[in-house]
C-alpha positions in Angstrom: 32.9 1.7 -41.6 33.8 5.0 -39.9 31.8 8.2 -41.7 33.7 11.3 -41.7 30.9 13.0 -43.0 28.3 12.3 -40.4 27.4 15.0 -37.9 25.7 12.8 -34.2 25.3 15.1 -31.2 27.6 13.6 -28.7 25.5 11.5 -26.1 23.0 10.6 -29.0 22.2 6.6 -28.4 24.2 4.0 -30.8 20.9 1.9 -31.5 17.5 2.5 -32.8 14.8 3.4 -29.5 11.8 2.9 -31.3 11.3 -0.2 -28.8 12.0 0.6 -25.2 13.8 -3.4 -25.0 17.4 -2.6 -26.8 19.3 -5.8 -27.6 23.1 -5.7 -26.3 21.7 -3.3 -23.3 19.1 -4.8 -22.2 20.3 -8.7 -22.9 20.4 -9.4 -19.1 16.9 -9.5 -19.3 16.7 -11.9 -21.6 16.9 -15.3 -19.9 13.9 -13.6 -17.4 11.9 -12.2 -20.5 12.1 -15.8 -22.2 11.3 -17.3 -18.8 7.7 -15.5 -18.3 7.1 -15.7 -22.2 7.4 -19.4 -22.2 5.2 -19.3 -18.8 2.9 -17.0 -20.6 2.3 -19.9 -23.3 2.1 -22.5 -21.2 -0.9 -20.8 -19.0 -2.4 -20.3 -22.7 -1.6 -24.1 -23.7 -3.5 -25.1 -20.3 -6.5 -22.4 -21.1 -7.2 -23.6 -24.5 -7.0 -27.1 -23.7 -9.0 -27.1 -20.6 -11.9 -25.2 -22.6 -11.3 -27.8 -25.7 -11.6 -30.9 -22.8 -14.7 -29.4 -20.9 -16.7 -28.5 -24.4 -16.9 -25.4 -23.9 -16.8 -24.7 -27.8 -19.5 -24.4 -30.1 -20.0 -27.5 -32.4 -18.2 -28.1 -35.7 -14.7 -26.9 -36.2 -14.2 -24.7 -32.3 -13.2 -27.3 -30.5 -10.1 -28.3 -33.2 -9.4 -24.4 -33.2 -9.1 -24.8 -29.6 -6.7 -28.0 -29.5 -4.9 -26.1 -32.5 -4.7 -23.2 -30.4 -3.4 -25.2 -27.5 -0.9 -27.0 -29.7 0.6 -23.3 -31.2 0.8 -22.3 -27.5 3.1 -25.3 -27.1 5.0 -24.9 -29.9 6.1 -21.3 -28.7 6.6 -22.2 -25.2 9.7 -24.7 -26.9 10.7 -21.7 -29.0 11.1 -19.5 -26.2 13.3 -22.3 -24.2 15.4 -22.8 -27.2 15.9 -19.2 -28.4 19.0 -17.5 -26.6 17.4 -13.8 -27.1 14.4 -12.3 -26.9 12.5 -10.9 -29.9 12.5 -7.3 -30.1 11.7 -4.6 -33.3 9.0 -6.0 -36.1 10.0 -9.8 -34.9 8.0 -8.9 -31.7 5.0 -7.4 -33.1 4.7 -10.3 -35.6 4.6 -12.5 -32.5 2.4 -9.9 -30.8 -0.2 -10.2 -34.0 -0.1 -14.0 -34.0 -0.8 -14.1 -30.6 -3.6 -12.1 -30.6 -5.2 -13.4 -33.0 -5.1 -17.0 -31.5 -6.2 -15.9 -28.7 -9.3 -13.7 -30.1 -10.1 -16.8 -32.2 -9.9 -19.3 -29.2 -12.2 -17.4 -27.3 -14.9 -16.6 -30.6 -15.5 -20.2 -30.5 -16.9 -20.4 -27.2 -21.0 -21.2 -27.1 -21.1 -18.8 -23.7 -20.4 -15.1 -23.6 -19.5 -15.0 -20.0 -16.4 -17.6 -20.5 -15.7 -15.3 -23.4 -15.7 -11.9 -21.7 -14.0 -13.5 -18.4 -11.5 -15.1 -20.7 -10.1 -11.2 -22.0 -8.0 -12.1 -19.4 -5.3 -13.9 -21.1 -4.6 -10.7 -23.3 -2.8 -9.3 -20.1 -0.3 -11.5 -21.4 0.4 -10.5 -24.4 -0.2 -6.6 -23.5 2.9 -7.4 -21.1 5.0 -8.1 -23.8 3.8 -5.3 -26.3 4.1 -3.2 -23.7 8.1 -3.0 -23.9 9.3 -5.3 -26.3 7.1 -3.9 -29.5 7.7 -0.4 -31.4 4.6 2.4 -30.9 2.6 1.5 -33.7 2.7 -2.4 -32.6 1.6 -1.2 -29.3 -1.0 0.9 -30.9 -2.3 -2.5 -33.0 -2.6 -4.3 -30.3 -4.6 -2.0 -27.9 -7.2 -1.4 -31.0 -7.3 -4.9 -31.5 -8.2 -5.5 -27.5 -10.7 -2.5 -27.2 -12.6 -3.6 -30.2 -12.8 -7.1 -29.6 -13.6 -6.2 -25.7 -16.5 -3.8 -26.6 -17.8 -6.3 -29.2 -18.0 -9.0 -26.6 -20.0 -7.0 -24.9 -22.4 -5.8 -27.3 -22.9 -9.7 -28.0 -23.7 -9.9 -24.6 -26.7 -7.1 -24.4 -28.0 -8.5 -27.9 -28.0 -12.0 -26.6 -30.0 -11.0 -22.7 -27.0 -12.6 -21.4 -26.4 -9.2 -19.7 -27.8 -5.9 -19.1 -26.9 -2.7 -20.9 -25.2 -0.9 -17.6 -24.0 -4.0 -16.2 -21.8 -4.3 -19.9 -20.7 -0.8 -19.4 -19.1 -1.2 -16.6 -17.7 -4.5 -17.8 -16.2 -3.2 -20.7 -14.8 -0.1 -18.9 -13.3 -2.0 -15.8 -11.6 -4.3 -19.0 -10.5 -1.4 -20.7 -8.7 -0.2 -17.9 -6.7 -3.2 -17.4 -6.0 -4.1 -21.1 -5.2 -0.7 -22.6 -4.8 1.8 -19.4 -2.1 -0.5 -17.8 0.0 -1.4 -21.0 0.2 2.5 -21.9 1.3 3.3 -18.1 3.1 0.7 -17.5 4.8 1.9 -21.3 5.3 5.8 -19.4 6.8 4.3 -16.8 9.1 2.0 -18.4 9.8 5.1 -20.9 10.8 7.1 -17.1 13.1 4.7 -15.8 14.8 4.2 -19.1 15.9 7.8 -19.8 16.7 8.1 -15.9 19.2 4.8 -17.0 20.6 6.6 -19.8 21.3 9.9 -17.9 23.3 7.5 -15.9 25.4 7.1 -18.9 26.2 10.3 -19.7 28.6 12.6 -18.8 27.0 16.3 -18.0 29.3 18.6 -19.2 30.5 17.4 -22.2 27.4 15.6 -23.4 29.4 12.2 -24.2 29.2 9.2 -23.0 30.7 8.2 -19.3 33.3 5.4 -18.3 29.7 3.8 -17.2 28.3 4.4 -20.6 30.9 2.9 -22.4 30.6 0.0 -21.7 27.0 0.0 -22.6 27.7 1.2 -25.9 31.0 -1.4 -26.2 28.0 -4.2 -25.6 25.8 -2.8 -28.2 28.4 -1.9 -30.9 30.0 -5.3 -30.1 26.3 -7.2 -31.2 25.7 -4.8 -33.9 28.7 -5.1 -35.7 29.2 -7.3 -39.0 31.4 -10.9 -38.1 34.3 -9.2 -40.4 34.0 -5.6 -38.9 37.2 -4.4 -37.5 37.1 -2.4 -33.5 39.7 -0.3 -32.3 39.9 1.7 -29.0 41.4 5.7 -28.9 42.8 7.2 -26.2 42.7 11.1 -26.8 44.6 13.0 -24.0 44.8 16.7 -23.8 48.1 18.0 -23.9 48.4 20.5 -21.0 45.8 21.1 -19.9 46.5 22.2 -16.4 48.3 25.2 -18.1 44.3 26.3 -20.0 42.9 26.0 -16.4 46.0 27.8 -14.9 46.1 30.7 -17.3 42.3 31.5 -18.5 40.2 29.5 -15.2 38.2 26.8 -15.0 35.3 28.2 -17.3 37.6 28.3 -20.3 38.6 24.9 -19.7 35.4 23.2 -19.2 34.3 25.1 -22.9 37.7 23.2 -23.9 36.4 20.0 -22.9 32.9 20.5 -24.4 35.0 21.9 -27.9 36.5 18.5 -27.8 34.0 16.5 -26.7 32.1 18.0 -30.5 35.2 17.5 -31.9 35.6 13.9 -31.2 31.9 13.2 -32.5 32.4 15.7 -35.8 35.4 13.2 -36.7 34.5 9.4 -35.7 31.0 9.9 -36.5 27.9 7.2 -35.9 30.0 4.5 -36.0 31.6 5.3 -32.8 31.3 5.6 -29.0 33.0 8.7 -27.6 33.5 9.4 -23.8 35.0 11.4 -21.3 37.3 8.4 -19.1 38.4 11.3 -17.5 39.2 14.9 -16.5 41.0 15.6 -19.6 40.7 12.5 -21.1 38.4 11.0 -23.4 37.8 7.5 -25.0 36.6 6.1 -28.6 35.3 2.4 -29.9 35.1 2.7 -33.6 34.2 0.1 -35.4 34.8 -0.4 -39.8 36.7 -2.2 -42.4 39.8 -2.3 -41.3 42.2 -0.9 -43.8 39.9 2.2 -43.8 39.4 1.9 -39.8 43.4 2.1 -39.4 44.0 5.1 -41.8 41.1 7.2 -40.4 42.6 6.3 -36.9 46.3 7.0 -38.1 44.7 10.5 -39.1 42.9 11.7 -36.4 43.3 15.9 -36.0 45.2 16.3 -33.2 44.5 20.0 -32.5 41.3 22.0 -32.2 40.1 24.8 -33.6 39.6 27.1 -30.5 36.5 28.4 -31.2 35.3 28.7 -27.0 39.2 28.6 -25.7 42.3 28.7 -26.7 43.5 25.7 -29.2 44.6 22.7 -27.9 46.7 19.6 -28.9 46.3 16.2 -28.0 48.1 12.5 -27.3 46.7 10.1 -28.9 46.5 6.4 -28.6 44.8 3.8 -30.4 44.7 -0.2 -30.0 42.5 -3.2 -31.8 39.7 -5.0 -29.7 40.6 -8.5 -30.8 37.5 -10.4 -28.9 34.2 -8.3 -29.3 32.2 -10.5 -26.9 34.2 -10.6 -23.9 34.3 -7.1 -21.6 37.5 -8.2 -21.0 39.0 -7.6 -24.3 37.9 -4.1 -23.9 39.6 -3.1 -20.7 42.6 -5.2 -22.4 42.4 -2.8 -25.4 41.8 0.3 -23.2 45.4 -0.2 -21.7 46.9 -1.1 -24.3 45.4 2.7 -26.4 46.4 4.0 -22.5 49.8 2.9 -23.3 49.9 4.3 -26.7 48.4 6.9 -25.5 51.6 7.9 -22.6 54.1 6.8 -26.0 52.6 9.6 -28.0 52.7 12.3 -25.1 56.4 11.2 -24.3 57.2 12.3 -28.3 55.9 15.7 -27.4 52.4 15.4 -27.8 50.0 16.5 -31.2 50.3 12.7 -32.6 48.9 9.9 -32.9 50.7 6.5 -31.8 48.9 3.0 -32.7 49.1 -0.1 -31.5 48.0 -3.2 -34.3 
């Protein structure tokens, strides 16, 4: 439901970016994420069974760890086939933990410590995944979890004369370089290329999002919202504003733009998406219940306060998104607030027109 009340610097994203994956922006990804998880299983499936098979495991109970092992690396391999998204939030670093852990306590079994310390391999694949599908502190879980279980490894190595004291150092360092160096750069990188993205989506002056952006946010709001949770697209317009440039220069009118921009975000609140669709005109997804959606629509203040430039009216246009998960219903909505939009401004402008 739209909140009056809430205050959301315009350009602030709609979703929580604790994790770096965001579901409804990043759901492209999804089919290739699945793809190399289920892979990922499967090479741990093979691993485990190949060490159960060759007796690699000391006696008793380590070689049905391993087949168990083998058999949970199977089971996830069909869950990543069946599942149509990828895990993301608290559901990834649950996954993360398991995995982990299977994998640590496939590889304690093992009678020789150089099959165990080569075999800190396979936690490549899992650091891949923490490294951008898991929040900060699953990240941070998982790299303690690697160094401590690498260093141990090695430790049981100089206490058993299976290997000398240098010779572990640089073992362990050379493995601590791959398993926690390269998750936390690859992490900063990822990090680098995902605010670059989201620049992308902004629109520089005003703050707000861009026609570009929109969309983005139409995708997220769409896969956030509730099954019973009305949408509805606004078309503001500014009513002359060729007249603001005209008479007090370009300057005044871009501190115009930015008034409305805040404007815009002060009303809808963090339930919306607001963006500039053009020079003086800007567009809003709202989502809510929608008895309350309609009136908070129907009211919309059509003038601003002119704090940085002279007050301003607008035309305003509004239109339900019938079909949230189709990005044609949105451009179909879009033209439809466009229209209501043009029926306002031909009544003179400072109202709002909707179309149900």
């Amino acid at each position: 439901m739209v909140d009056p009340s809430s205050r959301r610097r315009p350009g602030v994203r709609l979703v929580d970016s604790s994790t770096l994956y965001v579901r409804g922006r990043d759901q492209r990804l999804d089919a290739l994420v699945r793809f190399t998880l289920a892979s990922a299983c499967a090479t741990v499936a093979i691993y485990a069974g190949a060490l159960a098979l060759g007796g690699f495991a000391r006696s008793g109970s380590g070689t049905a760890l391993l087949w168990f092992v083998a058999g949970a690396a199977v089971m996830s391999v069909a869950v990543w086939v069946a599942s149509p998204v990828a895990l993301s939030g608290w559901q990834a670093t649950v996954f993360a933990c398991i995995a982990d852990l299977g994998i640590a306590a496939g590889l304690g079994v093992l009678r020789d410590t150089h099959v165990i310390f080569g075999g800190c391999i396979v936690f490549v694949l899992t650091g891949v995944f923490v490294t951008i599908h898991v929040p900060p502190i699953g990240l941070g879980m998982h790299l303690v979890f690697v160094a401590a279980f690498v260093c141990s490894t090695g430790v049981l190595m100089v206490v058993r004369g299976d290997i000398s004291l240098a010779m572990s150092v640089v073992g362990v360092t050379l493995w601590l370089w791959v398993l926690v160096g390269s998750p936390l750069l690859g992490r900063r990188i990822w990090i680098g290329i995902s605010a670059a993205a989201d620049l992308a989506n902004y629109d520089p002056l005003t703050g707000v999002l861009n026609r570009a952006g929109l969309d983005h946010a139409y995708r997220e709001l769409a896969a956030a919202a509730a099954i019973d949770t009305a949408m509805m697209v606004i078309v503001i317009d500014i009513d002359a504003f060729k007249a603001v440039n005209d008479r007090f220069g370009h300057a005044v009118g871009d501190a115009v733009l930015v008034e409305t921009a805040h404007h815009l975000t002060h009303y809808f609140g963090r339930y919306a998406a607001i963006a500039r669709s053009g020079g003086e005109e800007f567009t809003v997804i709202a989502t809510g219940d929608h008895v309350t959606l309609e009136r908070h629509v129907a009211a919309t203040p059509t003038t601003t306060l002119g704090v940085h430039g002279p007050p301003v009216t607008f035309s305003v246009g509004a239109a339900s998104c019938a079909y949230r998960d189709r990005q044609s219903s949105l451009l179909q909505a879009m033209a439809a607030a466009d229209h209501a939009m043009y029926a306002a401004k031909a009544r003179g402008g400072n109202c709002t027109h909707l179309v149900i």
